[in-house]
PAFIDREN-505944 format. One line per field, with one value per residue (C-alpha): residue in three letters; x, y, z; residue number from 1. Coordinates in steps of 0.1 Angstrom, whole numbers, plus 5000, padded with zeros to 4 digits. Layout:
r [ala, ...] .
x [X, ...] .
y [Y, ...] .
z [Z, ...] .
k [NUM, ...] .
***
This chain:
r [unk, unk, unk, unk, unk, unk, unk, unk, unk, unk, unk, unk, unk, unk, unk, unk, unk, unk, unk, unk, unk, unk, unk, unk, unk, unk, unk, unk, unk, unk, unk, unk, unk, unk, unk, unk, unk, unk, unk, unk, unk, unk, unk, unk, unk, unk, unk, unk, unk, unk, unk, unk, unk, unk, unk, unk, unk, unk, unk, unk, unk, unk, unk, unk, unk, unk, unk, unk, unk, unk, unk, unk, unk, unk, unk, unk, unk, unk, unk, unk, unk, unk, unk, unk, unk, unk, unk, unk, unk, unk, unk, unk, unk, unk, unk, unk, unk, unk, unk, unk, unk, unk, unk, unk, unk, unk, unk, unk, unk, unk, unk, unk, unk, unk, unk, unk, unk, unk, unk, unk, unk, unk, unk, unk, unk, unk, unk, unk, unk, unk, unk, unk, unk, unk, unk, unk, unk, unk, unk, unk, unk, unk, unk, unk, unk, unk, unk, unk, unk, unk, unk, unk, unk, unk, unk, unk, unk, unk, unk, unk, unk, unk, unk, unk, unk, unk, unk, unk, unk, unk, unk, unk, unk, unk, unk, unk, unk, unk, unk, unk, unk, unk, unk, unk, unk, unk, unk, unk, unk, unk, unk, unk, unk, unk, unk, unk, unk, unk, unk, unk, unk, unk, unk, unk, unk, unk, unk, unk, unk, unk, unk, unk, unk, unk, unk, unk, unk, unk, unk, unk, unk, unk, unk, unk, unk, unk, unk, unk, unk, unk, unk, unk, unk, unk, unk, unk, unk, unk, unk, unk, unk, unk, unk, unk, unk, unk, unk, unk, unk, unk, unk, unk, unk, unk, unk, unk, unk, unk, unk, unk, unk, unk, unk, unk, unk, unk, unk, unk, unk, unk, unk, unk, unk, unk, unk, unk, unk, unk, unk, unk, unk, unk, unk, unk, unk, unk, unk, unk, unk, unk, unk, unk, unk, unk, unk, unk, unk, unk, unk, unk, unk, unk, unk, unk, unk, unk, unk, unk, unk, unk, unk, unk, unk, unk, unk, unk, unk, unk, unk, unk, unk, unk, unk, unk, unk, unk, unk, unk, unk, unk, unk, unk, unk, unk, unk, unk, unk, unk, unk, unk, unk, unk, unk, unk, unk, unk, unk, unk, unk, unk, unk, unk, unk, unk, unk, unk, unk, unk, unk, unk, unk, unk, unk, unk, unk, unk, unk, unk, unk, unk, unk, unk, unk, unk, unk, unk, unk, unk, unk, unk, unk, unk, unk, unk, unk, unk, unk, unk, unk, unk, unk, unk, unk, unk, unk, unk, unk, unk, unk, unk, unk, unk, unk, unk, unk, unk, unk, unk, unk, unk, unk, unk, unk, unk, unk, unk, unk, unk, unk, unk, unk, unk, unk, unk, unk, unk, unk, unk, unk, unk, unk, unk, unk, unk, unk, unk, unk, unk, unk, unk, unk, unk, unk, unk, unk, unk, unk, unk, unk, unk, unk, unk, unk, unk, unk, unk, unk, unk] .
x [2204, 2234, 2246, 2279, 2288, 2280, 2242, 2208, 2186, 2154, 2128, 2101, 2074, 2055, 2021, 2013, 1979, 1958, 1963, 1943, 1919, 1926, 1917, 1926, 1922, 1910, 1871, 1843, 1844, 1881, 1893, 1915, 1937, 1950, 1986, 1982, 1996, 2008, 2007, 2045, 2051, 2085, 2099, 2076, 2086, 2079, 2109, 2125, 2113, 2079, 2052, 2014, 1983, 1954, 1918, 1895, 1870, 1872, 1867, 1840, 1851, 1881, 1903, 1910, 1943, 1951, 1974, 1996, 1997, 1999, 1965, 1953, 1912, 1889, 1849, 1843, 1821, 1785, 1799, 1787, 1827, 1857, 1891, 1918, 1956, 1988, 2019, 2041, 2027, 2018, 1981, 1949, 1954, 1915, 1879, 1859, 1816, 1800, 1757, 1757, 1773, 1757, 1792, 1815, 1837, 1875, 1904, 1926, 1961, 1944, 1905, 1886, 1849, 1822, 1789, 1760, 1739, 1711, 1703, 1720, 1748, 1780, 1803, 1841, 1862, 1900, 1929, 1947, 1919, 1897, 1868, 1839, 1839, 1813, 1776, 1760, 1724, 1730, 1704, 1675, 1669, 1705, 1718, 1753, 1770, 1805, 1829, 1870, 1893, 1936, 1948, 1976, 1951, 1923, 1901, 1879, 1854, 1842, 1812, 1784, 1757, 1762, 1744, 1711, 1710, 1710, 1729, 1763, 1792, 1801, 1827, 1820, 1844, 1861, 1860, 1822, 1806, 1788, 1798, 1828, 1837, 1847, 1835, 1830, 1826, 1787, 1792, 1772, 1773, 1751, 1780, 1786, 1754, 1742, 1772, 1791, 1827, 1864, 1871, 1904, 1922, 1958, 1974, 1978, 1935, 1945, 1935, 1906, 1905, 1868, 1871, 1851, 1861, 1838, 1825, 1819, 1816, 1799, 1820, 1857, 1878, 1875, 1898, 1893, 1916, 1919, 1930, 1925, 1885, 1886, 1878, 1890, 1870, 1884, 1869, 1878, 1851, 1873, 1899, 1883, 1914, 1935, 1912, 1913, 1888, 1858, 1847, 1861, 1878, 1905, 1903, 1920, 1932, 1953, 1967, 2000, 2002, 2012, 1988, 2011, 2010, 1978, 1985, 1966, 1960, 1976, 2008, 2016, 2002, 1997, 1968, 1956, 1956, 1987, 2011, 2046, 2071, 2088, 2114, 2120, 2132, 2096, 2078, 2049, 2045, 2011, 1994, 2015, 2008, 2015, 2030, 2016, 2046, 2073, 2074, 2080, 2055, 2049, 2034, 2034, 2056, 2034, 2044, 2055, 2048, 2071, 2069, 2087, 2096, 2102, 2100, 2072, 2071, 2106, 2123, 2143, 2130, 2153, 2145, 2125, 2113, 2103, 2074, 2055, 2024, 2018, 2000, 1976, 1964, 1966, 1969, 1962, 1980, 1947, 1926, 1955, 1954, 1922, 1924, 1961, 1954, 1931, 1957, 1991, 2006, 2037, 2047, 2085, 2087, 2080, 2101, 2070, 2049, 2015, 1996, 1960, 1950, 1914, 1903, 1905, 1913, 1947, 1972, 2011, 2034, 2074, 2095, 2113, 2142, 2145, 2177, 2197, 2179, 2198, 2231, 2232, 2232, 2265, 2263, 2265, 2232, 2215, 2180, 2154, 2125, 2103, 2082, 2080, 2052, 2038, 2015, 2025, 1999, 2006, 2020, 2030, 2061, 2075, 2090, 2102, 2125, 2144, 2146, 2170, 2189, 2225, 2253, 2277, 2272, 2273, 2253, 2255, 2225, 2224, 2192, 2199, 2170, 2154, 2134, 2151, 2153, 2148, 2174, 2184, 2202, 2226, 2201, 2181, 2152, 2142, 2125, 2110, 2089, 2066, 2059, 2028, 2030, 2042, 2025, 2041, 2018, 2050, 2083, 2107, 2132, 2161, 2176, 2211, 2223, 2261, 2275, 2311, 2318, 2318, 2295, 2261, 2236, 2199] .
y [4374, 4393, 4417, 4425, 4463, 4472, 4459, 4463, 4437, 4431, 4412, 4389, 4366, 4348, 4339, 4305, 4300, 4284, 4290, 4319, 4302, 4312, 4340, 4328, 4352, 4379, 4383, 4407, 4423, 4416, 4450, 4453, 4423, 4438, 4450, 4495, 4521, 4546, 4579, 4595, 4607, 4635, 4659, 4691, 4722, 4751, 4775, 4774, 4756, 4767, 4773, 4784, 4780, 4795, 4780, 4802, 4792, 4773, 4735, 4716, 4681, 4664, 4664, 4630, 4618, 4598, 4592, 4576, 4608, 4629, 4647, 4664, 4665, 4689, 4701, 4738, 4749, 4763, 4750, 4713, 4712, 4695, 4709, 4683, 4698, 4686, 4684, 4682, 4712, 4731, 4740, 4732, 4715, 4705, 4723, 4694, 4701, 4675, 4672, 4675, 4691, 4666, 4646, 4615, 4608, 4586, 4584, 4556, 4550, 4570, 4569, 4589, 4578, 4601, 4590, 4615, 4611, 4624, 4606, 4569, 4573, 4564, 4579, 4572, 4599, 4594, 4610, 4613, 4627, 4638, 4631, 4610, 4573, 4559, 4564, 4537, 4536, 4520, 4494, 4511, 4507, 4502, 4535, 4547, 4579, 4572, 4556, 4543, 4536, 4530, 4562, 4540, 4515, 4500, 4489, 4478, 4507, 4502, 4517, 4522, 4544, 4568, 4576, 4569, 4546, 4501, 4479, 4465, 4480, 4461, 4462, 4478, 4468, 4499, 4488, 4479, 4498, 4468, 4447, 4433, 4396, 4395, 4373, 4390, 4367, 4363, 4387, 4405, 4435, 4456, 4472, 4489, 4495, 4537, 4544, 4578, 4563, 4572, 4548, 4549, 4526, 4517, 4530, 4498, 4491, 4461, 4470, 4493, 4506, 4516, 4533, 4563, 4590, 4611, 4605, 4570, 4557, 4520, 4511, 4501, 4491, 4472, 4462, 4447, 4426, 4423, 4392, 4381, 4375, 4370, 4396, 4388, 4408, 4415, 4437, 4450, 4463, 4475, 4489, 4524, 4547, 4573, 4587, 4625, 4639, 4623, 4593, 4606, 4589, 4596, 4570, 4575, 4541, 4544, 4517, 4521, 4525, 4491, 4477, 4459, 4481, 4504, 4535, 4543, 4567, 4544, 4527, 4514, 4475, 4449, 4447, 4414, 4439, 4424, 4453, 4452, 4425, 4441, 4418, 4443, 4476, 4487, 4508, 4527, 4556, 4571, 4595, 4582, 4598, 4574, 4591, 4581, 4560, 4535, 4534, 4565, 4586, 4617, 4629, 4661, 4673, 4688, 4729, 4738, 4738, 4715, 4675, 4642, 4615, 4585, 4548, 4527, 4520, 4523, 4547, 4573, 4600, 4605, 4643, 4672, 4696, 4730, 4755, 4730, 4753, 4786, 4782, 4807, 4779, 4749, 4766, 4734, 4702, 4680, 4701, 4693, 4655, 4652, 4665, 4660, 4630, 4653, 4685, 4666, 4644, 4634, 4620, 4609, 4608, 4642, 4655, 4675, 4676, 4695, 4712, 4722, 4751, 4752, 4780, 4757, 4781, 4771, 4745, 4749, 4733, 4721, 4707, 4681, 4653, 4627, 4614, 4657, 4662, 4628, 4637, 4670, 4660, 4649, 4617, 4577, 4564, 4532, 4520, 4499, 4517, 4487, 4467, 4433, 4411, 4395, 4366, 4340, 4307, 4273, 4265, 4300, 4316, 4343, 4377, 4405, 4426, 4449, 4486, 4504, 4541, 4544, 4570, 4541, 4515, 4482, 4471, 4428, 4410, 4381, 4359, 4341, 4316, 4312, 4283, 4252, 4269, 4302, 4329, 4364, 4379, 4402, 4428, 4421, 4396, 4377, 4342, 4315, 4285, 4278, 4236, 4228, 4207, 4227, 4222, 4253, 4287, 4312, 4314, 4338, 4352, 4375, 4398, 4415, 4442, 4452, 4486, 4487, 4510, 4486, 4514, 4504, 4527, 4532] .
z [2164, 2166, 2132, 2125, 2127, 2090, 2084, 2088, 2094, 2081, 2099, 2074, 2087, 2060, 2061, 2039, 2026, 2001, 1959, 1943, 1919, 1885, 1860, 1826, 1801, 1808, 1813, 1816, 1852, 1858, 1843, 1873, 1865, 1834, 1832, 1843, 1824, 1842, 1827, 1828, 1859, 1862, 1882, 1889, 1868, 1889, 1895, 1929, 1960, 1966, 1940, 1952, 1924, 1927, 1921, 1900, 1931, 1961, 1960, 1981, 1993, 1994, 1970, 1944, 1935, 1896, 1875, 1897, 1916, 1890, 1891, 1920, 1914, 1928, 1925, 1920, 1946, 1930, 1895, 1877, 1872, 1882, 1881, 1873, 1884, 1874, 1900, 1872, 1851, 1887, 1866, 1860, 1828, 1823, 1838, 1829, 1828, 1844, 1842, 1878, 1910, 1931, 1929, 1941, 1921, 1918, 1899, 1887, 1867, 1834, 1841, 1857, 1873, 1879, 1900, 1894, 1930, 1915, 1886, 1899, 1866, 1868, 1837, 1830, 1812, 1800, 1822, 1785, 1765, 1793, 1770, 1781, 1772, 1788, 1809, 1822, 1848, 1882, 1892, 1908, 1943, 1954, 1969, 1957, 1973, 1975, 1952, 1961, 1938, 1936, 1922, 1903, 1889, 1869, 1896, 1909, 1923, 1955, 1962, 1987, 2004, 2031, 2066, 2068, 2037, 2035, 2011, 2015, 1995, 1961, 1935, 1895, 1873, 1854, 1819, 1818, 1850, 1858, 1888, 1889, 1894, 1924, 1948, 1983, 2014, 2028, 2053, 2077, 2068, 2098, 2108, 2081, 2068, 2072, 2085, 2076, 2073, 2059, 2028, 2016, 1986, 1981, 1950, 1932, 1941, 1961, 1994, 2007, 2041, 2061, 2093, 2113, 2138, 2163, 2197, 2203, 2172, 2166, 2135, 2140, 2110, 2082, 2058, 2022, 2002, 1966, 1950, 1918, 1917, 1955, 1984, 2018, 2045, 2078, 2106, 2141, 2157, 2187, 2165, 2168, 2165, 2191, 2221, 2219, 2240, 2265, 2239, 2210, 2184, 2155, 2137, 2105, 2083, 2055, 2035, 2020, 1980, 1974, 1999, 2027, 2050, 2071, 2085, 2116, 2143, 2167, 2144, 2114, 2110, 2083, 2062, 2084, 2112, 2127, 2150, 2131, 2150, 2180, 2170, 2138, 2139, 2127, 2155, 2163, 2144, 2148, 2123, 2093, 2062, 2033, 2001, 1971, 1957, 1973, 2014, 2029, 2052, 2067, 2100, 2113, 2138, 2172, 2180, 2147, 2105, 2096, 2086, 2093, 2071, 2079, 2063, 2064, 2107, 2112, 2131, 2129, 2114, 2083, 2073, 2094, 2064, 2077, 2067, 2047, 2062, 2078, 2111, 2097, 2070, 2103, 2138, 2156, 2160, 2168, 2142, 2120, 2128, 2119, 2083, 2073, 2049, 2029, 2029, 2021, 1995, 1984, 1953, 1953, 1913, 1910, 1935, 1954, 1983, 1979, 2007, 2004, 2030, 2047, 2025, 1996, 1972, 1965, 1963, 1973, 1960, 1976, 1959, 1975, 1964, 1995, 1980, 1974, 2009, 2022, 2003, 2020, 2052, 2048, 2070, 2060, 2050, 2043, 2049, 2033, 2015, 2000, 2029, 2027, 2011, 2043, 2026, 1997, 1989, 1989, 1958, 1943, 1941, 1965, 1952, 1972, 1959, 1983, 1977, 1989, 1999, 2002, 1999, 1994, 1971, 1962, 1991, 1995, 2005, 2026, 2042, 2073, 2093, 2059, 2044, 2022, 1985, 1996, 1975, 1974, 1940, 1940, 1929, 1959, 1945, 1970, 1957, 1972, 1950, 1982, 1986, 1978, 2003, 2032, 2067, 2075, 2083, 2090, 2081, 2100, 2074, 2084, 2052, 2058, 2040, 2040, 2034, 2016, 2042, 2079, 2094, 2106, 2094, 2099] .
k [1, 2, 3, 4, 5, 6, 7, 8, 9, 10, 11, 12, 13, 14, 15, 16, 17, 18, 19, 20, 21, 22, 23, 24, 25, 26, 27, 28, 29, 30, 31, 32, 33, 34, 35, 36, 37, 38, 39, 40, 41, 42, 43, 44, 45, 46, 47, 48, 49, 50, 51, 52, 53, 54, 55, 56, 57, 58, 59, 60, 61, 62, 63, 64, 65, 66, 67, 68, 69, 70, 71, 72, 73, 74, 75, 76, 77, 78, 79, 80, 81, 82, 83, 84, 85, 86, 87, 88, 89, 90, 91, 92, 93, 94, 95, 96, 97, 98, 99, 100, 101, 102, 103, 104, 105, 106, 107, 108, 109, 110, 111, 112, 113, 114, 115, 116, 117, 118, 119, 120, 121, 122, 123, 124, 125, 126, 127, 128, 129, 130, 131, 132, 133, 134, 135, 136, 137, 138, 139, 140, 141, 142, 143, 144, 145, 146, 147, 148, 149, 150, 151, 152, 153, 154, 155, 156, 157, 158, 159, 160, 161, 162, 163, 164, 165, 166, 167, 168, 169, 170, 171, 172, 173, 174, 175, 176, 177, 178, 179, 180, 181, 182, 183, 184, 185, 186, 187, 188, 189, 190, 191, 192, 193, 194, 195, 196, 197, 198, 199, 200, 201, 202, 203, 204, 205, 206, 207, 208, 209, 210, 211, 212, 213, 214, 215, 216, 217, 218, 219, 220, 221, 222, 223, 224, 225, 226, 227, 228, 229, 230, 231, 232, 233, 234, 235, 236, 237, 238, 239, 240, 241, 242, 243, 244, 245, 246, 247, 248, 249, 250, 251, 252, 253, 254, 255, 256, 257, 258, 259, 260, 261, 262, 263, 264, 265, 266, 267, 268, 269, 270, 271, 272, 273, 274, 275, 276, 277, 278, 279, 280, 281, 282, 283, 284, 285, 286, 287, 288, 289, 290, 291, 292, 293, 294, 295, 296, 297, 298, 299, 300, 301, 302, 303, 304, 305, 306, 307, 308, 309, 310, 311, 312, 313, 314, 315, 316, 317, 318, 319, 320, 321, 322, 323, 324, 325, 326, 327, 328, 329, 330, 331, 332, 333, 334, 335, 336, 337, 338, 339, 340, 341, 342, 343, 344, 345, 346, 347, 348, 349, 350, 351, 352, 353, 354, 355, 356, 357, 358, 359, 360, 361, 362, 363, 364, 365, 366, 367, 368, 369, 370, 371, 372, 373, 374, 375, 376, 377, 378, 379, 380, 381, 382, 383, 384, 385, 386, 387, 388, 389, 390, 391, 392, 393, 394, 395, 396, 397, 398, 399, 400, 401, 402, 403, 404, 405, 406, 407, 408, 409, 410, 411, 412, 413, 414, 415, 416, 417, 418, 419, 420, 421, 422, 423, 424, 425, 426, 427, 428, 429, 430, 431, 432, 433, 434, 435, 436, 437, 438, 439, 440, 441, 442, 443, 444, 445, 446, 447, 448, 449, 450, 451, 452, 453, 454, 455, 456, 457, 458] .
***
């Protein structure tokens, strides 16, 4: 399809499926179907560009994020404590005292969940109050180490057991700490069982990636779907990552915060695993670093400190930011792709991007406003920063709307090689009411956008 000289195209194919059965009201175990409240989330108030905080002591682990990306959380090495830092306020604002440093623990939209390894106890504490509201006993005889969780949601808690230990991961509902009711599929489950793997959630809690690096790693990647009181299990045993050395892997999976997208070591792809169309504009960028709102990624640029951004698998790369890090902190590009999802995050609400040195004793803060970094560049802009919804049922209704940045403005929507019914508002809502009836499994959708100005931009 050929575009006039003032659009972008963007490139949508729909997956049709089957209706999700339905909730109801809401139920015990379905915590993570009611509506989150985010706690408020605005720009960082440090003076100037550049702020660094020091810890009172270093941190062991990786750090958690909540609150939407508000809070950065941390464990204080030799301590039973955990440290909960604000991006907005640039402190600590809370050393909470925990009854044990033998920790995992995860962070939603306002609720923070604490598993105690050593005495099988899973607590919740508020993110407002930071008071404890809640200890319950896990069943005896299953093994938890790790918990996941969406850092902008109320569930659900994955959790599981580490190397060396059996049982399949499950899902605890937030509200009670008891399993949730999801239903997960009758998998086998050997292939992930003892297995020492990455586990990372989207934002929203609707998607969980598994995946594991090292030298010829047995586990591949594994994604997990959330919807409604369904689970959707897909694995890749092949999909083991970038080769960096003699049968070693990186094999770092990300999903995106709103969960339809994965960043991996080799590309962005769709949560069914799916490479991004090479009839789009999307490409492969490897080593994406999702920030922790909307659809923009980093990844770090080889030979120097400094970062790219870019939208969701789409190229070019829109801003270069310089000395985000000393090469003191990160002298080496591998070293530094192995680790960068633990050391950087971006959160586009508050204006800052947050890099956490190897010593672990501190936490520096940039401050950073995509659209005054686009304006002063001086040139015509206009690109898409949303990513489409790949998947709608039978049945339901399809929503999508388009987000979008632009130096010139009002930007006109069009969509071209659609489905019968099929509308765009002026505002950029896409919506479809699906036929039950369809026979249809894809639909190809072309969106246009038009600049007042007649230049194509992207």
């Amino acid at each position: 399809m050929k575009l006039s000289a003032g659009s972008v195209c963007v490139f949508l194919i729909l997956c049709l499926g089957v209706p999700e059965i339905a909730v109801g009201q809401l139920k015990p175990g379905l915590a993570h179907l009611a509506p989150v409240k985010l706690l408020p989330l605005s720009v960082t108030k440090f003076k100037g560009t550049k702020t660094t905080v020091h810890l009172p002591v270093p941190y062991v682990n990786d750090a958690v994020d909540g609150g939407g990306g508000r809070y950065l959380i941390f464990q204080l090495q030799n301590t039973k404590q955990l440290a909960i830092f604000d991006v907005v306020e640039a402190r600590i604002v809370k050393t909470l005292d925990v009854d044990s440093d033998d920790l995992a623990f995860a962070a939603g939209a306002d609720k923070l969940v604490v598993l105690l390894r050593d005495q099988n106890r899973i607590e919740r504490y508020s993110l407002q109050t930071f008071r404890k509201e809640q200890s319950e006993a896990l069943a005896p005889g299953s093994p938890v180490s790790r918990i996941t969780m969406g850092a902008a949601s109320n569930g659900p808690i994955l959790v599981g057991a580490e190397t060396g230990e059996s049982g399949h991961p499950y899902f605890l509902d937030l509200l009670t700490l008891q399993p949730a009711a999801i239903q997960l599929p009758e998998e086998s489950w050997e292939a992930i069982e003892g297995q020492n793997l990455m586990v990372k959630a989207s934002a929203n809690g609707r998607l969980f990636c598994l995946s594991q690096s090292g030298k010829d790693p047995t586990f591949g990647t594994m994604v997990i779907t959330v919807k409604g009181n369904q689970a959707r299990v897909l694995y890749s045993k092949d999909m083991k990552g970038f080769q960096i050395a003699d049968e070693e892997y990186l094999n770092v999976v990300i999903p995106g915060p709103e969960g339809n997208a994965i960043y991996t070591s080799n590309g962005t792809r769709y949560p069914d695993l799916f490479r991004l169309d090479k009839d789009t504009e999307y490409r492969t960028i490897s080593h994406g670093i999702p920030a922790l709102q909307g659809d923009l990624c980093m990844t770090l640029v080889s030979g120097s400190s400094s970062i790219n951004i870019y939208r969701t698998g789409a190229l070019p790369v829109l801003l270069t930011l310089p000395d985000i890090w000393s090469k003191e902190r990160w002298p080496d590009y591998k070293a530094g792709l192995r680790t960068a999802h633990t050391r950087l995050r971006y959160v586009p609400d508050a204006h800052v991007i947050s890099f956490l040195p190897e010593s672990r004793d501190e936490i520096i803060l940039h401050r950073f406003d995509v659209d005054a970094a686009l304006k002063e560049t001086g040139t015509d802009y206009l690109f898409v920063t949303s990513f489409p919804t790949r998947n709608v049922e039978r049945g339901d209704t399809y929503q999508y709307r388009v987000r979008f940045k632009a130096n010139t403005k009002p930007v006109k929507y069009k969509v071209m090689n659609a489905p019968a019914g099929m509308t765009v508002s002026p505002e950029g809502l896409i919506h479809w009411d699906v036929p039950a009836n369809s026979t249809s499994d894809k639909e190809r959708v072309y969106l246009v956008l038009e600049s007042p100005s007649g230049k194509r931009f992207m």
